[in-house]
C-alpha positions in Angstrom: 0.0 0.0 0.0 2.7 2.4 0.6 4.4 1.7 -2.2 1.3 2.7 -4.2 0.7 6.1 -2.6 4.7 6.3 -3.0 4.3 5.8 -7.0 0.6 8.0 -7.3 2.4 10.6 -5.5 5.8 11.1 -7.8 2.9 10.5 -11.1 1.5 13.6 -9.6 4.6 15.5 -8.8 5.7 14.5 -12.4 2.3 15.6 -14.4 3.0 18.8 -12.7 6.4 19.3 -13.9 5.2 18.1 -17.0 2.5 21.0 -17.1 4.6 23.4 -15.6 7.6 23.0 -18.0 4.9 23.8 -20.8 3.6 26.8 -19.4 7.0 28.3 -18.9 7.6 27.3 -23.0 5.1 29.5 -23.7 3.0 29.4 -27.3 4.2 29.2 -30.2 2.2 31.6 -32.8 2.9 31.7 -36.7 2.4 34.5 -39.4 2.4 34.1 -42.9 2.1 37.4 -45.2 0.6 35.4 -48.5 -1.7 32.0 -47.0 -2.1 33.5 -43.4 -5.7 35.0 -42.0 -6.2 37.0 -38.8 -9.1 35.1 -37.8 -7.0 32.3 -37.5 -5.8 31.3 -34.0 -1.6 31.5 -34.9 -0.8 28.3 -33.4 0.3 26.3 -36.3 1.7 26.8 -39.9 -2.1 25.5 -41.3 -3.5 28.2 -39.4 -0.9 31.4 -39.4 -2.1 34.7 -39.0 -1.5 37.4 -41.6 -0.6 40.5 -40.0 1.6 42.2 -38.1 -1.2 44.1 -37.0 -2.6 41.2 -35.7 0.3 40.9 -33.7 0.7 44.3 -32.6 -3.1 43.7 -31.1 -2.7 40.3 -29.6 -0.8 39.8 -25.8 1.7 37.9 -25.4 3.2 36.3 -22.2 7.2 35.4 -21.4 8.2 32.2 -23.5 5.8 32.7 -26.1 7.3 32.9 -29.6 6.1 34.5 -33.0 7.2 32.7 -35.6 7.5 35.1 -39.4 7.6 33.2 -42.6 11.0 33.3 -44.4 10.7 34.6 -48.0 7.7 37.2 -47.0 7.6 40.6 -46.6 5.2 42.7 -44.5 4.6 46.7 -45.0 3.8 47.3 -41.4 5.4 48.2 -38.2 6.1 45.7 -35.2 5.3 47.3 -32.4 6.9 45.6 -29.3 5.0 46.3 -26.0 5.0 43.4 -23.6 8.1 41.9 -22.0 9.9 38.6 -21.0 11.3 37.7 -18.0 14.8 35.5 -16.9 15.2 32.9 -19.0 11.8 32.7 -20.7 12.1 35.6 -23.5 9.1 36.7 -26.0 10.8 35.5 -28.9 10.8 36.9 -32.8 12.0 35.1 -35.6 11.6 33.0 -38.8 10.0 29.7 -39.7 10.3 27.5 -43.2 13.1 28.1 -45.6 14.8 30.7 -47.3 15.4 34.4 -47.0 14.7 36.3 -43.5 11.1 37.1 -43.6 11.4 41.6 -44.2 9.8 43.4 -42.3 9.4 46.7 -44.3 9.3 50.4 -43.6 8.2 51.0 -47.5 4.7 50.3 -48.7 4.1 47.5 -51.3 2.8 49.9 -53.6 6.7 51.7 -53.6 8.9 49.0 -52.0 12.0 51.2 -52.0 10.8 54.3 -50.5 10.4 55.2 -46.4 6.8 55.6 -45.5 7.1 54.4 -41.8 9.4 55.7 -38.8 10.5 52.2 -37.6 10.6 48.5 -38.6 10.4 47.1 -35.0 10.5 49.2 -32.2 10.5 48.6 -28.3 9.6 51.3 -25.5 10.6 50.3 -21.9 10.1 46.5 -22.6 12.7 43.5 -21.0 13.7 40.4 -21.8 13.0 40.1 -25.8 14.8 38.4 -28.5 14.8 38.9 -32.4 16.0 36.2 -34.3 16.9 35.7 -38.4 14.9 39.0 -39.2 15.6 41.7 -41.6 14.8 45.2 -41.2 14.8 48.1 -44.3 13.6 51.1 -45.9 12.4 52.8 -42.7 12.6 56.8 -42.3 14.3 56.4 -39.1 15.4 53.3 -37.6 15.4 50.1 -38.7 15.1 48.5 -35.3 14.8 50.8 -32.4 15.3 50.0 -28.8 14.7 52.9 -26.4 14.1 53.4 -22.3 10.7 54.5 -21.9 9.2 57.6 -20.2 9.0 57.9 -16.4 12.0 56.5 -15.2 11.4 53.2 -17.2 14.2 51.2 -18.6 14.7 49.1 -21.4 16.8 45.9 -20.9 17.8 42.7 -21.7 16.7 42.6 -25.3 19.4 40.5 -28.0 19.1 41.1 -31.8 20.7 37.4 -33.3 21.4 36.7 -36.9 19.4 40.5 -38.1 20.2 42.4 -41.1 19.3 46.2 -41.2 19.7 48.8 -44.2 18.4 50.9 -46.1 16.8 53.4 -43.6 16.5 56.8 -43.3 18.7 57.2 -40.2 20.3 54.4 -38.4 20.2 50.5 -38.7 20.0 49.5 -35.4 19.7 51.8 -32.3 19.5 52.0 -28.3 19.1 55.2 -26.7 16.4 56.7 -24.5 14.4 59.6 -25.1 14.8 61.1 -21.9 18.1 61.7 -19.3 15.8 59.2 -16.4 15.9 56.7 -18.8 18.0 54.2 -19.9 18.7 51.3 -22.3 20.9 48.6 -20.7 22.2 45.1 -21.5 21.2 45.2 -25.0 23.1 42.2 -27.6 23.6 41.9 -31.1 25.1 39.4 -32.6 26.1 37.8 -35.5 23.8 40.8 -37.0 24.5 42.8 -40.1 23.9 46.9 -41.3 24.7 48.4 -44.4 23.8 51.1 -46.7 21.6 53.1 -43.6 21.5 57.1 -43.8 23.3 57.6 -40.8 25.4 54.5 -38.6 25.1 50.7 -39.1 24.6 50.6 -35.3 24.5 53.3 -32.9 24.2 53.6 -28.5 23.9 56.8 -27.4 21.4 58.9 -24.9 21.9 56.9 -21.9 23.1 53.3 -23.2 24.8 50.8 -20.4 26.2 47.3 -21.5 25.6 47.4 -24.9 27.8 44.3 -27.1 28.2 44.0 -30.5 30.0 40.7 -31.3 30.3 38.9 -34.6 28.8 41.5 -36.4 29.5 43.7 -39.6 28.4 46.8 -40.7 29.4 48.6 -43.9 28.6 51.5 -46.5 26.6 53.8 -43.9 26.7 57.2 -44.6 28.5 57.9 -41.2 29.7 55.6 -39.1 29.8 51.7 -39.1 29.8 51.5 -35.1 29.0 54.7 -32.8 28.5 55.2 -29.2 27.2 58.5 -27.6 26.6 58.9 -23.7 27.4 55.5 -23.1 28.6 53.5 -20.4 29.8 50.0 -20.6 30.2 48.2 -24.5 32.0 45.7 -26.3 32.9 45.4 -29.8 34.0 42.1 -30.4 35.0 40.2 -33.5 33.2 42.9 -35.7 33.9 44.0 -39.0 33.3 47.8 -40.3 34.5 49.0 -43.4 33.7 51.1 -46.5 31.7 53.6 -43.7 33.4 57.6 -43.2 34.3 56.0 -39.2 34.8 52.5 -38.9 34.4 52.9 -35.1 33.3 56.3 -33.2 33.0 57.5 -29.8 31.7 60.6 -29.6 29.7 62.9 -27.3 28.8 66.4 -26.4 25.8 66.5 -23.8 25.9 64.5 -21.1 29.8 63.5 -20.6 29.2 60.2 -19.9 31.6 57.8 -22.4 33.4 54.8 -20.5 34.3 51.2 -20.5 34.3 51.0 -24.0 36.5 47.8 -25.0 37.1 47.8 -28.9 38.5 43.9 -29.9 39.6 41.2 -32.3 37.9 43.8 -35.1 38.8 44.1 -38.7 38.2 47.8 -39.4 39.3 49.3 -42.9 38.5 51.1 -45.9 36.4 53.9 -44.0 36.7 57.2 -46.0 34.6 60.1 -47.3 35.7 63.4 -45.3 38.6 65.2 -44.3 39.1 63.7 -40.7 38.0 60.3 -41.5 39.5 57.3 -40.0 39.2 53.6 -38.8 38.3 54.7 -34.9 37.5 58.0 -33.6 37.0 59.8 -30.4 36.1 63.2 -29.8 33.9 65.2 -27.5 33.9 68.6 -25.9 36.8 70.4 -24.0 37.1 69.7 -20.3 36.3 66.7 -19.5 37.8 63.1 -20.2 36.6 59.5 -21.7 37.8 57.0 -19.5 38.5 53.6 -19.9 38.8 53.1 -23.6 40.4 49.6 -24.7 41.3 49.2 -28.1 43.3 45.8 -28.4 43.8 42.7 -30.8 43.0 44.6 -33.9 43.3 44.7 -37.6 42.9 48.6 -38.3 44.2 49.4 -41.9 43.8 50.9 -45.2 41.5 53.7 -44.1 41.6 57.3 -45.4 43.0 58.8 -42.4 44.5 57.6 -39.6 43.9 54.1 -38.7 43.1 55.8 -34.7 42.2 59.5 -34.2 41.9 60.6 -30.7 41.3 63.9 -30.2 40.1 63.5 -26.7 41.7 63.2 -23.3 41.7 59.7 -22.1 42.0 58.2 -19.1 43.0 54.7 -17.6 42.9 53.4 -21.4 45.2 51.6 -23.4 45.8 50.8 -27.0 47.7 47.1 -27.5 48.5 44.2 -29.9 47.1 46.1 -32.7 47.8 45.7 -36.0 47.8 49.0 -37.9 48.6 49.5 -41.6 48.6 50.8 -45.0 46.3 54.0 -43.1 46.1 57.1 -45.6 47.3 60.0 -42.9 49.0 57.8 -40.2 48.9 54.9 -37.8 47.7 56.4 -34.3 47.3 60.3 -33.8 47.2 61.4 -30.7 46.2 65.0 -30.9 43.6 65.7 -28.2 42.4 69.2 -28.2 43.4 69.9 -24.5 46.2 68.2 -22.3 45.8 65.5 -19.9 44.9 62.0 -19.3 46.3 59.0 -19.0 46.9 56.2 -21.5 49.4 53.5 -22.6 49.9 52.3 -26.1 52.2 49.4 -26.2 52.8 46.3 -28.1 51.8 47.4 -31.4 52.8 47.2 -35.3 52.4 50.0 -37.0 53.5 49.8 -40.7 53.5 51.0 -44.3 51.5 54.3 -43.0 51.4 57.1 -44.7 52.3 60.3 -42.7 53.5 58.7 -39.5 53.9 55.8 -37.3 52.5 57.5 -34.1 51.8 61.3 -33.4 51.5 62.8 -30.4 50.3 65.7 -29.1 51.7 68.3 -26.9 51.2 67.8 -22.9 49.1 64.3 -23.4 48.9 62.3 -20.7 49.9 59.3 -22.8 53.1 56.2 -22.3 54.3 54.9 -25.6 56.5 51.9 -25.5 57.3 48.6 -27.0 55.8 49.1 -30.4 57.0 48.5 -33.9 57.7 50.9 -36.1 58.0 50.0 -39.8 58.2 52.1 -42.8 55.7 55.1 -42.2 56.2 58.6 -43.8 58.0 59.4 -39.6 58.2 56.7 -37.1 57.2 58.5 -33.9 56.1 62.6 -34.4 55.9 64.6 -31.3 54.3 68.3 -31.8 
């Protein structure tokens, strides 16, 4: 007898982990631009919805997914307003086979021109994940992540194997709209931006742990990777090239730019205007960026210096970097003001046009233990 209450006791404590595994899964829902109906309920490829604006009007809870079909396009906007929690994200990506379903900013009438500010965009939300999408032809943004209003931050969201281009402004963006907001611990990876109006990818207005890794970003009107008023980001393994700035760190408001780790990056071929270069920083006189890391790079072939710093630094270094074949030099060090404190060490810097290294008068800067091989002068001091 007690083995029998034993054994209906553990098939009861196993139904409910059964039963709750399932509910943390979450649903599964399915949209398909051409076969798809809204008055369908989603839940399986036989009966898809059609809309995004079926989607944009449904609730969702954390571990659902919605599922696009690859090879479709839709002309809407997805408006993101409901969040995930740990470890059970709301989930966006692609079912079936071939291309990443497009999600447009163009109408179908005009496929190529802007009609709509965003492709996807989030406001305060947590804990979301886009996978395999692609993003175009929006007047702003293609995807837009942004804190909300009233002190409510966005967070935790990863972009995974997305493609933005072709918008108006940038191709992917996290920011916040106001100084009590913020956008924090936001990934993309493996992701891809070209051809956008202003950056590939861009962190600015109160951004905190931002990564890019994996990812490439080319032939944007400005820069291929920027960060303004941002605190804490990796660049990892990413490739930039054919933008005016391959990497840029710049900002004027709010004085906040730290912790910025730039590695393992191939970054070349960025040109267009007079102070171009493969990475930038710059911001206002007085104050200093701190903890910039630029290390285990290929920086070369750009039309200017392969690094321009025209910014006090502090605690930052510049390492194992291999810099080459740069129009105007290898790394200037020029900032507008003296002071700071940085290290460049361990470098090759070769086959560079104007110079090896400049330096600036009264910087705050260590150079030693770097190679110097056929620039226009090995080390200039102004």
């Amino acid at each position: 007898v007690r083995g029998a209450k034993m054994r209906k006791i553990l098939g009861c404590l196993l139904f409910l982990l059964i039963m709750t595994s399932q509910l943390i899964a979450g649903k599964v829902y399915y949209v398909d631009a051409k076969n798809g109906n809204d008055q369908n309920s989603g839940l399986s490829e036989a009966t898809a919805w059609k809309t995004i604006s079926k989607v944009n009007n449904s609730n969702f809870s954390p571990g659902d997914t919605i599922l696009f079909k690859r090879g479709e396009t839709w002309y809407e906007m997805l408006d993101v307003y409901w969040s995930g929690t740990d470890g059970n994200p709301i989930t966006f990506g692609a079912y079936g086979t071939g291309n990443r379903p497009i999600i447009s900013g163009a109408t179908a009438g005009n496929p190529t021109r802007p009609s709509r500010e965003w492709c996807v965009v989030c406001y305060g939300e947590h804990h979301l994940r886009f996978e395999s999408l692609e993003f175009q032809y929006a007047n702003g943004d293609g995807a837009r992540t942004n804190g909300g209003s009233g002190r409510v931050y966005l967070h935790h969201v990863d972009f995974v194997d997305c493609v933005s281009h072709h918008n108006g402004i940038h191709g992917f963006k996290a920011s916040a709209d106001e100084e009590t907001t913020k956008a924090q611990y936001v990934t993309y990876t493996n992701c891809l931006s070209y051809d956008n109006g202003f950056h590939g990818f861009q962190a600015s207005d109160g951004s905190e742990n931002i990564s890019y890794i994996n990812c490439v970003a080319h032939d944007n009107a400005d820069s291929g990777i920027r960060f303004g008023e941002t605190v804490v980001a990796l660049v990892r393994n990413c490739v930039s090239y054919n933008n005016v700035y391959g990497v840029r760190m710049e900002d004027w408001e709010d004085q906040i730019l730290s912790n910025i780790t730039i590695e393992g990056c191939d970054i070349y071929s960025n040109s267009g205007v007079a102070d171009s270069c493969g990475i930038y920083a710059l911001g206002p006189v007085g104050w200093v960026f701190d903890s910039i890391i630029i290390r285990y790079n290929k920086i070369h072939n750009n039309g200017g210096p392969g690094i321009d710093n025209q910014q006090p630094l502090s605690n930052s270094k510049v390492y194992y970097n291999l810099i080459w074949g740069n129009t105007e030099g290898g790394i200037s060090w020029q900032p507008y003001e003296s002071g700071g404190s940085s290290v460049i060490y361990n470098n090759a810097v070769a086959n560079n046009s104007s110079f090896g290294i400049e330096v600036g008068p009264g910087v705050g800067v260590t150079i030693k233990n770097n190679i110097l091989y056929q620039n226009g002068a090995q080390v200039y001091a102004d």
